[in-house]
C-alpha angles and dihedrals in degrees: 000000000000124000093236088068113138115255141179111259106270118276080239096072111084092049086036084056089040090046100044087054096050092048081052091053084046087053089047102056091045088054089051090044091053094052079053099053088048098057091240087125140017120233134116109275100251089187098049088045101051095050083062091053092052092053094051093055118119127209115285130183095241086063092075101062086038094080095045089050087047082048092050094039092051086052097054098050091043082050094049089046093062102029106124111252109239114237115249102195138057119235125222122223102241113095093239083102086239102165111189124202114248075235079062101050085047097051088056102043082052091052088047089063101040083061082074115091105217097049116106110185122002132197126188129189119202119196130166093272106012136052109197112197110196112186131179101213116201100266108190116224122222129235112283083246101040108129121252088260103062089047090053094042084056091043090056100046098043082059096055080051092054098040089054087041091054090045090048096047092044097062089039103056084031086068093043090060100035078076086069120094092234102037110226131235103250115210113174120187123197120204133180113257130180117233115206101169133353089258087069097080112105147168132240117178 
């Protein structure tokens, strides 16, 4: 992969901010030291004294779980400085470098299937190894009166619908994401959704 590859910002950032404002505060106490020690102005040396506090210090019992938590704490910063970053785009296989957000593969497997006449709302779900597809397709029902048998004649062949839609939309989105350097698992669902009026397509991404 380049170098140049997209990565999530480093485990270590948030200690190495915190740390970097408390070494300023540090900065900021030696300097005030120092125009004391000069004489520039008057006020009582919080760092001298407090290095004469500290030696003065006898043993307590809270001192000896004190060196096993700064041990802990040390690993764990060590461990967050060399923790890999995870990538946070998709490569494509072309040799242009053109990295695409898993929000962006998802944007277009949702707009595959709104292509699709009958689907009503679409949500797509991108991870490192997997696309998931979920559709609402238009499902008729059926008058308050209509026999057990006409129900069961629309529910099977809103089935057989469904079954042709998920084939469609799984080669479909099978060929979007063949363009990516590391091809995608395509899972589509198919549920049944009521369409009042044409305004009521939408898109969930």
């Amino acid at each position: 992969m380049s170098a140049l590859e997209p990565r999530r910002s480093p485990a270590a950032t948030a200690p190495a901010v915190l740390l970097g404002l408390a070494l300023c505060g540090i900065a900021g106490l030696c300097i005030r030291e120092l125009v004391i020690n000069q004489q520039l102005i008057d006020g009582e040396p919080w760092l001298a004294n407090a290095s004469v506090w500290i030696a003065q210090l006898q043993w307590q019992d809270w001192m000896m779980g004190a060196a096993p938590a700064a041990t802990v704490l040390g690993l764990v910063l060590i461990a967050a400085a060399l923790k890999p970053r995870a990538r946070t785009h998709l490569p494509l296989k072309s040799d242009t470098g053109i990295w695409l957000r898993p929000t962006d593969v998802a944007r277009m497997c949702s707009a595959i299937a709104f292509e699709e006449p009958n689907v009503l709302t679409a949500i797509t779900t991108v991870t490192a190894r997997r696309a998931e597809v979920a559709v609402t397709a238009a499902h008729h029902v059926g008058e308050p009166l209509q026999t057990s048998a006409d129900q069961a004649i629309e529910e099977k062949a809103f089935e057989e619908q469904s079954a042709m839609l998920r084939e469609r939309l799984h080669d479909r989105v099978t060929a979007l994401v063949e363009e990516l350097q590391r091809p995608l698992e395509v899972r589509v669902t198919v549920l049944p959704g009521i369409a009042h009026t044409p305004d009521q397509r939408r898109r969930v991404i």
